[in-house]
N, C-alpha and C positions, 0 to 999 in steps of 0.2 A: 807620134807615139814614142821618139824618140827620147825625149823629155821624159816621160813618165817613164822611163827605164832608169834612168839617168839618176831618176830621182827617188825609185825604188834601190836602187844600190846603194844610194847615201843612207839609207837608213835600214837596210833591213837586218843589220844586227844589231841595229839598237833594237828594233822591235825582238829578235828573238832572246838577247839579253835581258830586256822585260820580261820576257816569258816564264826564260829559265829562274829567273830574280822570283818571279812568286811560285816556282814549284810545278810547273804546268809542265805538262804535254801537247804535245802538236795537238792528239785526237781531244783531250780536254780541251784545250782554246779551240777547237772547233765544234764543240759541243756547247762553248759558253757562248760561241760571237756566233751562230746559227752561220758560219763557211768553212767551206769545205779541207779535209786534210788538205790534199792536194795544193789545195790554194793556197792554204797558210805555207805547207812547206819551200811550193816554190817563190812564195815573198821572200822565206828566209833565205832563199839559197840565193835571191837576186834574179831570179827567174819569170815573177810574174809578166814580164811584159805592159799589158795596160788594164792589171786591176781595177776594177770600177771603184767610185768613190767610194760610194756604198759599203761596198764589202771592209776596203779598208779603214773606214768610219767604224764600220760593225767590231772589226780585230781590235782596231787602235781603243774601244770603250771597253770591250770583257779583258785589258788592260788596265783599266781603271784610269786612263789617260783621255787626251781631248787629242784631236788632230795636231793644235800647235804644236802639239809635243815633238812630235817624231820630224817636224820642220826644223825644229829647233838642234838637232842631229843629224841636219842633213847641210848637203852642200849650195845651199838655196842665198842667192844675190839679195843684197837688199831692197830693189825693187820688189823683186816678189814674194818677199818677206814683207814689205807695208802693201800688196796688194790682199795678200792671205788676212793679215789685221781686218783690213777694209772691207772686206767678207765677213767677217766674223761679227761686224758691225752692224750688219742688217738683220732684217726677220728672215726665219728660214722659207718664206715665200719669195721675196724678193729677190734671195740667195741663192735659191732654186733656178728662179727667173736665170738671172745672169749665166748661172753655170750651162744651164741651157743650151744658152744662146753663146757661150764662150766654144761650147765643144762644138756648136752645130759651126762655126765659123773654121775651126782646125780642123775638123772633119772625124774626130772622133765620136767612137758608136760604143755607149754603154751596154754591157753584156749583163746586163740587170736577171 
């Protein structure tokens, strides 16, 4: 889980810079990405801890943005920048598939 902190602070004022760039409010972008104040604000504060993908798929579209984006402002190696590519590459069954079986190997637990 250390990772996903790591990698919520590389980016989460670019996400709330997006925010502010179109005008929103926390409770508006939680009213457009269907998650919660709470959650969006402690994204921005660097707080989230281990947001689920989910959620943050859900922030990063009523964005008007796609996941790469917020990778691409973040402090992310090039490995794991052509593994994210390489995911994007597949159908979202397959993609699922893997992601699956990637968390169920590190041990983390989506909070769906």
């Amino acid at each position: 889980m250390r990772c996903m902190t790591t990698m919520a602070k590389s980016y989460n004022d670019f996400i709330r810079q997006k925010r502010l760039s179109k005008g929103l409010t926390i409770e508006q972008l939680a009213e457009i990405s269907h998650v919660s104040r709470y959650t969006i604000s402690r994204l921005e504060l660097g707080e989230s801890g281990s947001i689920s993908l989910s959620k943050l798929e859900k922030i990063v579209h009523a964005l008007d943005m796609e996941m790469g984006d917020i990778f691409k402002h973040s402090l992310i190696d090039e490995k794991t920048d052509n593994f994210f590519k390489f995911m994007n590459t597949m159908n979202l069954k397959d993609r699922q598939s893997y992601v699956d079986l990637f968390m169920e190997i590190i041990g983390f637990v989506d909070d769906k």
